[in-house]
C-alpha positions as CSV (number, residue, x, y, z in Angstrom):
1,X,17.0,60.4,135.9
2,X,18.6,63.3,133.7
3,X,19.0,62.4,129.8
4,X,22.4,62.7,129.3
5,X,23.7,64.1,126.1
6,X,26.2,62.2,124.0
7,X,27.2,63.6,120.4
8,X,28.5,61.4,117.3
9,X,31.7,62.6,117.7
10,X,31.9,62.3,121.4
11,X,31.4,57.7,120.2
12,X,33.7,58.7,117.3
13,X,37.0,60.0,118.1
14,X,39.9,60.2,116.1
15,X,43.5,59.9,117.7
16,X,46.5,57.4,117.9
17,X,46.4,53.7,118.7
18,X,46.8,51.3,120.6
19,X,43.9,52.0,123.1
20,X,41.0,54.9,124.0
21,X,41.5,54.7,127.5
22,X,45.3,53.6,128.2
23,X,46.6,56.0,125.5
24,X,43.8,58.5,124.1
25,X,42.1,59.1,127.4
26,X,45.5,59.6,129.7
27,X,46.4,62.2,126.5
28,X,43.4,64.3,126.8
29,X,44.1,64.0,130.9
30,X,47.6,65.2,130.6
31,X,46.3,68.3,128.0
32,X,43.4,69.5,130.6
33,X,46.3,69.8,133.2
34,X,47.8,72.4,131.0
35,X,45.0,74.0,129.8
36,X,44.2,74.5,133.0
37,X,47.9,75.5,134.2
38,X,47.2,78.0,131.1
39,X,44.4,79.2,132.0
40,X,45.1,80.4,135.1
41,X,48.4,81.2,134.6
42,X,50.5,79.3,136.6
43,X,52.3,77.6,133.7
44,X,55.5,79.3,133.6
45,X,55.5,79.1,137.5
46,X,55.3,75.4,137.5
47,X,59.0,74.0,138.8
48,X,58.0,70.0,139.5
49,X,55.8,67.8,137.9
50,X,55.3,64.2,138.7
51,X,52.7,62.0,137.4
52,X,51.3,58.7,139.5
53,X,49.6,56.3,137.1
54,X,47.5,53.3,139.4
55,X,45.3,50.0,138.4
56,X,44.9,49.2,135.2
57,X,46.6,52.4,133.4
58,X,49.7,50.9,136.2
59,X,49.7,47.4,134.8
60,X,48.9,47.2,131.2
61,X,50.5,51.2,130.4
62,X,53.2,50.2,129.1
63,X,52.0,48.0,126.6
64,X,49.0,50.4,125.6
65,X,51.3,53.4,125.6
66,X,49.6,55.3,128.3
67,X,53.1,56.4,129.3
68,X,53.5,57.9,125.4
69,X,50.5,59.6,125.6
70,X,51.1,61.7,128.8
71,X,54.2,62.8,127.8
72,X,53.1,63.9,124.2
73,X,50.0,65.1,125.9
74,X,51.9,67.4,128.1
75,X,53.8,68.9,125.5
76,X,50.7,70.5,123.9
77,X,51.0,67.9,121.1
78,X,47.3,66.5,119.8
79,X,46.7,63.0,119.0
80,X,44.5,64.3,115.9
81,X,47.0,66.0,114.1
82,X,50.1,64.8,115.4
83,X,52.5,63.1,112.6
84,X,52.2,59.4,113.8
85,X,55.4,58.5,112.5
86,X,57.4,61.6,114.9
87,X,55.8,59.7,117.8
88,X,59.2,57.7,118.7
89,X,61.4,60.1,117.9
90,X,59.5,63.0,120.4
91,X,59.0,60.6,123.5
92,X,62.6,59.4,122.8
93,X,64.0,63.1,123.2
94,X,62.2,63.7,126.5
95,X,63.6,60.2,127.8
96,X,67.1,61.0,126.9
97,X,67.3,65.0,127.5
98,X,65.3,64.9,131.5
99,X,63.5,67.5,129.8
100,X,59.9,68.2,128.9
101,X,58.2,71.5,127.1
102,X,54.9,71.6,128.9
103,X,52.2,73.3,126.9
104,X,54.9,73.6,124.0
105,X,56.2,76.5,125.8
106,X,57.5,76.3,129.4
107,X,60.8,73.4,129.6
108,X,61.0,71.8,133.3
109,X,63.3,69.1,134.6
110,X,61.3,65.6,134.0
111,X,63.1,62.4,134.9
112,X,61.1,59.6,132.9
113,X,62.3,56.6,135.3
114,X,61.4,58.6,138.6
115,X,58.2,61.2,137.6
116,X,56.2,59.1,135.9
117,X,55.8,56.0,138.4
118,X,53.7,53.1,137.4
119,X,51.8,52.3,140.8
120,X,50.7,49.1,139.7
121,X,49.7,47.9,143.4
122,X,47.4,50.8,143.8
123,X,44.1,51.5,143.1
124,X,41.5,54.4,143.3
125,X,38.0,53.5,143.8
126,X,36.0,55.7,141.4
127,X,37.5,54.1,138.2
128,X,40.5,51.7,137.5
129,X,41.8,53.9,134.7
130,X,43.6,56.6,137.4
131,X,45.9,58.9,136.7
132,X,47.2,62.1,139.0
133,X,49.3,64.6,138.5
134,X,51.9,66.2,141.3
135,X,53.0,70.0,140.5
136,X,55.0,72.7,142.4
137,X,54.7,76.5,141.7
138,X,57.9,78.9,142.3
139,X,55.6,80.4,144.7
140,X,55.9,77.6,147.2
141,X,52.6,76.2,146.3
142,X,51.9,72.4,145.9
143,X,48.7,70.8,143.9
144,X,47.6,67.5,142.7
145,X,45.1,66.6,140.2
146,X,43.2,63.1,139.7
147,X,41.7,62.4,136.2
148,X,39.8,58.4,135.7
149,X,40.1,57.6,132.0
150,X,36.5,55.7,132.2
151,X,36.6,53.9,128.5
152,X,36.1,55.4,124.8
153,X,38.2,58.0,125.4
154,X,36.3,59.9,128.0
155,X,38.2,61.4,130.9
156,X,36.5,63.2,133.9
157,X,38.4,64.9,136.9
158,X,37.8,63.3,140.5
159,X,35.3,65.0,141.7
160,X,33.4,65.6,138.4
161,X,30.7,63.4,137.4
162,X,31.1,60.9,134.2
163,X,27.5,62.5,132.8
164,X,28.9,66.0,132.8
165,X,26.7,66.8,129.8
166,X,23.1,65.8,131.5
167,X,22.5,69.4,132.0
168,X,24.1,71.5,129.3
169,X,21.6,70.9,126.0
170,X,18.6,69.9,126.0
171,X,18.0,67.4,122.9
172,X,14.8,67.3,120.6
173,X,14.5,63.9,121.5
174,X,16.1,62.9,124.7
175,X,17.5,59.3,125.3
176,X,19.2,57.2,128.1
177,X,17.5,53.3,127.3
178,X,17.0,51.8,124.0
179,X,13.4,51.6,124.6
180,X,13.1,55.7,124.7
181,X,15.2,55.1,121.1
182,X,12.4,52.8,120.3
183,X,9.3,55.1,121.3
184,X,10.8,58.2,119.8
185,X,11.2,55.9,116.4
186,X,7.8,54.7,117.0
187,X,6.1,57.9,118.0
188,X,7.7,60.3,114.6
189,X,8.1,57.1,112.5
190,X,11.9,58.2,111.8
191,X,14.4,55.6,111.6
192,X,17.2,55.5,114.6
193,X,19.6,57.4,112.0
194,X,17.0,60.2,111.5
195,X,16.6,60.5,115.2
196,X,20.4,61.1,116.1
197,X,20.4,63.6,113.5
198,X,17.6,65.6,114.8
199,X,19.3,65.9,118.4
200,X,22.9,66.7,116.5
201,X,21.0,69.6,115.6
202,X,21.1,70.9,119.1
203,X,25.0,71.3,118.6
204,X,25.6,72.2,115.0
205,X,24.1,72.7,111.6
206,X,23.1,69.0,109.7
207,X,26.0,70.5,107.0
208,X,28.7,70.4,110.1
209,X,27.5,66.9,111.4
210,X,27.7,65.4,107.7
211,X,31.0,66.9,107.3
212,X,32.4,65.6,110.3
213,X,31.1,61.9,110.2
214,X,32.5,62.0,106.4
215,X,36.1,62.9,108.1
216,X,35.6,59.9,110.8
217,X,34.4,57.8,107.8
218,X,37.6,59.0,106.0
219,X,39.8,58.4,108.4
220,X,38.4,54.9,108.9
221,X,38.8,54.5,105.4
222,X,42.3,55.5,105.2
223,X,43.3,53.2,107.8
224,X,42.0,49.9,106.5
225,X,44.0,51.3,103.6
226,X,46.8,51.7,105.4
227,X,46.6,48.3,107.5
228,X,46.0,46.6,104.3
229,X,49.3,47.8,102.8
230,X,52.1,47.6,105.7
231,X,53.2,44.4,106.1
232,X,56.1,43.7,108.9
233,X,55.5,43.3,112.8
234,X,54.0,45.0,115.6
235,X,56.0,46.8,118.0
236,X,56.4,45.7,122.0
237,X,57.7,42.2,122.2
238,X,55.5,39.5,120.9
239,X,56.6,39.4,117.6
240,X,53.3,39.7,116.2
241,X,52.9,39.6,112.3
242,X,51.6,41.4,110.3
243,X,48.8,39.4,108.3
244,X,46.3,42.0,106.7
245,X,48.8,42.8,103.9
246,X,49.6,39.5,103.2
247,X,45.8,38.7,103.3
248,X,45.0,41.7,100.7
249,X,47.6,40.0,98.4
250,X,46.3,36.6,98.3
251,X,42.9,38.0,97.5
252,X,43.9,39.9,95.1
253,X,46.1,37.6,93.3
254,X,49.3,39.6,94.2
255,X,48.2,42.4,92.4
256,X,48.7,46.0,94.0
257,X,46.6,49.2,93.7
258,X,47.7,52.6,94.4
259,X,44.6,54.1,95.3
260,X,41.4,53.0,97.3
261,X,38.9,53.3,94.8
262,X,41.0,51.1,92.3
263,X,41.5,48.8,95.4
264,X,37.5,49.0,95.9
265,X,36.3,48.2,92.5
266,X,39.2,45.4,92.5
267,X,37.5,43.7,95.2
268,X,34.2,44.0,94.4
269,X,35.2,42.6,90.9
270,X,36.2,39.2,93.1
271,X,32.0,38.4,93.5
272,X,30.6,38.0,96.8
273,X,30.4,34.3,97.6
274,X,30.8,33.6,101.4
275,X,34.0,32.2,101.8
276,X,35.9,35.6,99.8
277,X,33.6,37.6,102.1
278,X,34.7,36.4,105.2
279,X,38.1,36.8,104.5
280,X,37.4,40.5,102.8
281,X,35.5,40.9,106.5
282,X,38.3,39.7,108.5
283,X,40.9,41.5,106.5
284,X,39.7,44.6,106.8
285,X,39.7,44.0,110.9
286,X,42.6,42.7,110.9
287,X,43.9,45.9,108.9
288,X,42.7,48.3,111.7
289,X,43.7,46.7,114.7
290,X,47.2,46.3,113.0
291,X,47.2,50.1,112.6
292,X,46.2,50.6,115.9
293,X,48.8,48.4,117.5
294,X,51.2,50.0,115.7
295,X,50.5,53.8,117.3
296,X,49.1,54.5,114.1
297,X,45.5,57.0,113.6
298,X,42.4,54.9,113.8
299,X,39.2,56.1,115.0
300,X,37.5,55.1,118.7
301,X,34.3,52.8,117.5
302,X,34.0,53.2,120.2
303,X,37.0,52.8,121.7
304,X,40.7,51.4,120.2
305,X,40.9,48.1,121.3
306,X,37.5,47.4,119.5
307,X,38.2,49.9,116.4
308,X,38.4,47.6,113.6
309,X,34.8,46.1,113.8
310,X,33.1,49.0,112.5
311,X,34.7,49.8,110.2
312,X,35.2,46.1,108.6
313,X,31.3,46.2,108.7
314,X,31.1,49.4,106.9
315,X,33.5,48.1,103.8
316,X,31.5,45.0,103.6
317,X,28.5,47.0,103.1
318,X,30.2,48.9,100.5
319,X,31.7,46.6,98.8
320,X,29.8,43.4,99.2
321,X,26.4,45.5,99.4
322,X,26.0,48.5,97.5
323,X,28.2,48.0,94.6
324,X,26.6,49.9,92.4
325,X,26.0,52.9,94.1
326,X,26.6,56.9,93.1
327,X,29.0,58.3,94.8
328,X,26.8,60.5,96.5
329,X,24.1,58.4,97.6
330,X,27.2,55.9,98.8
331,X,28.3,59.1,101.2
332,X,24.5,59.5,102.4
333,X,24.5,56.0,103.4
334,X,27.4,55.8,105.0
335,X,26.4,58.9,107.0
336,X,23.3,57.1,108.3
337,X,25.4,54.0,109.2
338,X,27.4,56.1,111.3
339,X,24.7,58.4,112.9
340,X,22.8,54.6,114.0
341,X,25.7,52.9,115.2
342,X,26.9,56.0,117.3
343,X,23.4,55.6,119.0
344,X,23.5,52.4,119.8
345,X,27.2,53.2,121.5
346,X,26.2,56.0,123.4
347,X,23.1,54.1,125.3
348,X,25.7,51.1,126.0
349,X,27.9,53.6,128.0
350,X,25.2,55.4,129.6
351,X,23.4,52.1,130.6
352,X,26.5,50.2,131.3
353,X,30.2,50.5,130.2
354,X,32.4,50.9,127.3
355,X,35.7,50.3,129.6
356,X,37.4,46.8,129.0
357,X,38.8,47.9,132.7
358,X,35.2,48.7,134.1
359,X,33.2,45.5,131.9
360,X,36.2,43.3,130.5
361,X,36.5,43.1,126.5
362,X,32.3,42.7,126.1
363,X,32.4,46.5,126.4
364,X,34.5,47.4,123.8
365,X,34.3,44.4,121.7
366,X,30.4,43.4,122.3
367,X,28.9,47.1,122.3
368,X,31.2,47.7,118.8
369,X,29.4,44.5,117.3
370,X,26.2,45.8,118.8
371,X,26.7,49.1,117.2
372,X,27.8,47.4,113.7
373,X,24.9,45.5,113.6
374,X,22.3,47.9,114.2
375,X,23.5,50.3,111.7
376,X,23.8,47.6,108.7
377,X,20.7,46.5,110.1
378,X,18.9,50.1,109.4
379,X,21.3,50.1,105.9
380,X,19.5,47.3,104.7
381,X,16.4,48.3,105.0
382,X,15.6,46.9,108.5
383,X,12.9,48.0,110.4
384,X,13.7,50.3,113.8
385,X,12.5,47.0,115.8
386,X,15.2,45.2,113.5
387,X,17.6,47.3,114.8
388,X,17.5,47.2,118.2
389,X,16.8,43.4,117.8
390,X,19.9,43.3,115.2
391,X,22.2,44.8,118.0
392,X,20.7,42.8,121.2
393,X,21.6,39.5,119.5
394,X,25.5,41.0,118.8
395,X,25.9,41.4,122.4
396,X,24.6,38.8,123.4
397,X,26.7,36.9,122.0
398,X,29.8,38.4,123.6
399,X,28.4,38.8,127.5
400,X,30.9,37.8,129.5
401,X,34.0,38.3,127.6
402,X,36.8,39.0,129.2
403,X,40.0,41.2,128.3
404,X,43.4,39.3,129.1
405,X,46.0,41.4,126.6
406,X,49.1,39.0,127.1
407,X,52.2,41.4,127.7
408,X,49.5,44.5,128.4
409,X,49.7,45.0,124.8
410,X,46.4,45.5,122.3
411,X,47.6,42.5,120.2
412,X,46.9,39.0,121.3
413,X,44.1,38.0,121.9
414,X,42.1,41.8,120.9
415,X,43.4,41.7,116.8
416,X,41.8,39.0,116.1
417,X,38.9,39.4,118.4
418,X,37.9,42.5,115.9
419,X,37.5,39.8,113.2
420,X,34.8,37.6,115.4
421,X,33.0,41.0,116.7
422,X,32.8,42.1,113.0
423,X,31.5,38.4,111.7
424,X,29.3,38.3,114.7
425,X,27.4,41.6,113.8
426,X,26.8,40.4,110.3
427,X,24.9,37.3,111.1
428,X,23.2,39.6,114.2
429,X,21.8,41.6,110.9
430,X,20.7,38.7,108.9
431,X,18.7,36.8,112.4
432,X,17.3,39.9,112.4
433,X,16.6,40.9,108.6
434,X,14.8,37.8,109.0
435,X,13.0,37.6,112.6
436,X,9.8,39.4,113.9
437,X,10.7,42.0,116.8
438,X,7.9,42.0,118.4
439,X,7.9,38.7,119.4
440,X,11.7,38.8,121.0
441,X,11.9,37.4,124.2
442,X,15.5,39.3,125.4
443,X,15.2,43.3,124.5
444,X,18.8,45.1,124.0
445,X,17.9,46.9,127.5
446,X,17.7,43.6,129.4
447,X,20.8,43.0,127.8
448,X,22.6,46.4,128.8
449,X,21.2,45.5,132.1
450,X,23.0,42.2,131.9
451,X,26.2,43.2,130.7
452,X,26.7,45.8,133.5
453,X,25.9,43.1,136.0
454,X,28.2,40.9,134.4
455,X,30.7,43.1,134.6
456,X,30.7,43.7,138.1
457,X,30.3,40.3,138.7
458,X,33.7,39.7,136.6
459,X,37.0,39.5,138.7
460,X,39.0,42.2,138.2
461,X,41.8,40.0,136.9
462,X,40.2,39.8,133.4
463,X,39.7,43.5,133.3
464,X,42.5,45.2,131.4
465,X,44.9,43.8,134.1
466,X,47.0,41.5,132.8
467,X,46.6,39.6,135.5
468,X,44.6,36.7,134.3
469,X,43.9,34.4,131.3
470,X,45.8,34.3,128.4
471,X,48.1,36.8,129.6
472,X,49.3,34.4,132.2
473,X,50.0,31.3,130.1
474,X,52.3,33.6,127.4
475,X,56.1,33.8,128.9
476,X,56.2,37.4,128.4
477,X,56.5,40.3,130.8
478,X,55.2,43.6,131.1
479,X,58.5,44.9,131.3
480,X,59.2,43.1,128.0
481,X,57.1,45.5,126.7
């Protein structure tokens, strides 16, 4: 089996909420189809465009945006860089002017209601995250491309394969299974951090890697911020408060900060007995997920829905852990945090799945524990057989759970589910701080294993549907939304 090769900062993304496959994966679709219009210079011939969304992306795109995302994806716009708070305004214009730039250059007629169809009836069989677009030339010529949004972010064209990287480097130290993780830790006695680092080598120099994983960590950063400030409710129907800022205040004692290192060293100054921690740890989920909900920039870890667990983890390891830390042996920390958890992500998707519409919400929620709990594992001195232990117990935990987003939006029950997957990989950390590896009886591959078959054992109605659980007992519709 080829080894295929999965970067940090193909596990870490950053874009616009609410979700990596219904919004940041259709987006990257929608820019391909340009690039490649560009490309080959057809752009300015193109005349029609229509764009056929089916299964999942049909049901629940509304409520995840997707149909935001194509349109903003189209029009050259990147979900990176893009001004989060123009969003509204931009998707607005197209709805009420029939018109779209494509590529930022090339204006064609585009009638929301009637070229960009949810076919939510419809499925493809390669993936349930579909999307294809219809285009005309001037010439008289007709094409159609299919793009499957396949979880995290990732998109491949039909016909592509999803391991498109298996043959294009070849890594220092090649991994598909936690068990090569373990015997390449074994063999060089590097931790799992050390390891990723080694192979990032392959695509960049160690100064490039450390000072992209500090912008991820950054951006994370900025958006618990963020969360943790805006009070107010979420956009699409529910009427879902706000409750991070409210949260913030109460632990603080109503007193604000305008910065995040005064914020920092104001809640560290609160001590670290369980009950403040668990709310600092929920919190800072809660803070996330609320950014994310609101189409605001969060960071895939590894995907949307499941955003806020990492980096709730991350703060309670700086705050609640390493208080009194330099600042730059704080950044080298966090670096390694990052580098192990992206590991542990990247052998989840190439083992199983990080799609709640391939695996249900134990392959976002359950692999972003995992990957939590592995790297605070490996922070706190863990052993590397503490760390693959550390992020075996996490999933476990969450096999089997299922993704019902009442309305089709990332709100109810997935905020509050980033709270429990964060809580979950801190007591996954401490079993394992405190267990001997090597006489486990369940290894994290045997729980890959089991989570894939889980998830194709799960009906498809508690996949990212809609169609099932608590999104059928809540009186509210997708067109609601």
């Amino acid at each position: 089996m080829p080894h295929e090769a999965i970067s940090v900062f193909d596990m870490f993304k950053i874009g616009v909420g609410p979700s990596s496959s219904h919004t940041l994966g259709p987006w990257r679709a929608a820019q391909r189809v340009v690039q490649g219009l560009m490309q080959r210079n057809q752009l300015a011939l193109l005349t029609k465009l229509q764009v056929l969304l089916y299964g999942s992306l049909a049901k629940t795109g509304k409520g995840h945006g997707t149909d935001v995302a194509i349109l903003l994806g189209l029009c050259n716009e990147d979900p990176e860089t893009i001004d989060v708070n123009s969003i509204n305004h931009k998707v607005e214009q197209i709805k009420q002017s029939g018109k779209l730039v494509l590529g930022g250059q090339h204006e064609i007629e585009f009638e929301y209601a009637n070229d960009l169809l949810f076919l939510a009836n419809e499925f493809l069989p390669f993936h349930p995250n579909a999307v294809t677009f219809l285009y005309s030339l001037s010439t008289g010529e007709h094409y159609s491309e299919t793009w499957y949004s396949i979880g995290g972010g990732f998109v491949v064209q039909e016909g592509e394969t999803a391991g498109t990287n298996a043959t294009n480097v070849v890594l220092p130290f090649p991994i598909n299974t936690a068990e090569e993780l373990r015997h390449w830790c074994m063999k060089t006695g590097m931790p799992v951090w050390e390891v990723v680092q080694e192979n990032e080598s392959t695509w960049r120099s160690e100064a490039d890697t450390r000072k992209g994983v500090m912008r991820i960590w950054y951006t994370m950063r900025d958006c618990v911020y963020r969360g943790c400030h805006t009070a107010g409710y979420l956009p699409g129907g529910l009427q879902v408060k706000r409750r991070a800022a409210d949260l913030n205040k109460k632990l603080l004692a109503q007193q604000s900060y305008t910065d995040f290192d005064s914020w920092l060293l104001a809640i560290r100054a609160g001590g670290d007995h369980f009950k403040y921690t668990l709310d600092w740890v929920s919190c800072f989920a809660l803070a996330v997920n609320e950014e994310n909900a609101a189409f605001g920039r969060v960071v895939t870890a590894p995907t949307n829905g499941a955003a806020g667990v990492i980096p709730a983890v991350l703060m309670y390891y700086i705050a609640f852990c390493n208080g009194k830390e330099s600042s730059a042996d704080l950044e080298d920390k966090i670096y390694r945090f990052l580098l192990t958890a992206s590991e542990i992500g990247s052998i989840f998707k190439k083992g199983a799945t990080i799609s709640a519409a391939m695996g249900g919400c134990q392959a976002e929620i359950g692999v972003s524990s995992a990957m939590a709990a592995a790297a605070l594992t490996e922070a706190l001195g863990g052993s590397q057989k503490q760390t693959l232990m550390a992020a075996e117990i996490a999933m476990e935990h969450h096999l089997g759970l299922t993704c019902d987003p009442i309305g089709g939006l990332v709100q109810v029950p997935c905020i509050e589910r980033n709270t429990m997957g964060a809580i979950k990989a801190i007591t996954a950390c401490q079993l394992a701080l405190q267990s001997t590896p090597d006489f486990g009886i369940v290894s994290l591959d045997k729980v890959i294993k089991t989570m894939w078959e889980t998830a194709l054992d799960m009906n498809s109605k508690y996949k990212e549907t809609a169609d099932g659980g608590l999104a059928i007992h809540i009186p509210i519709s997708l067109a609601d939304c």
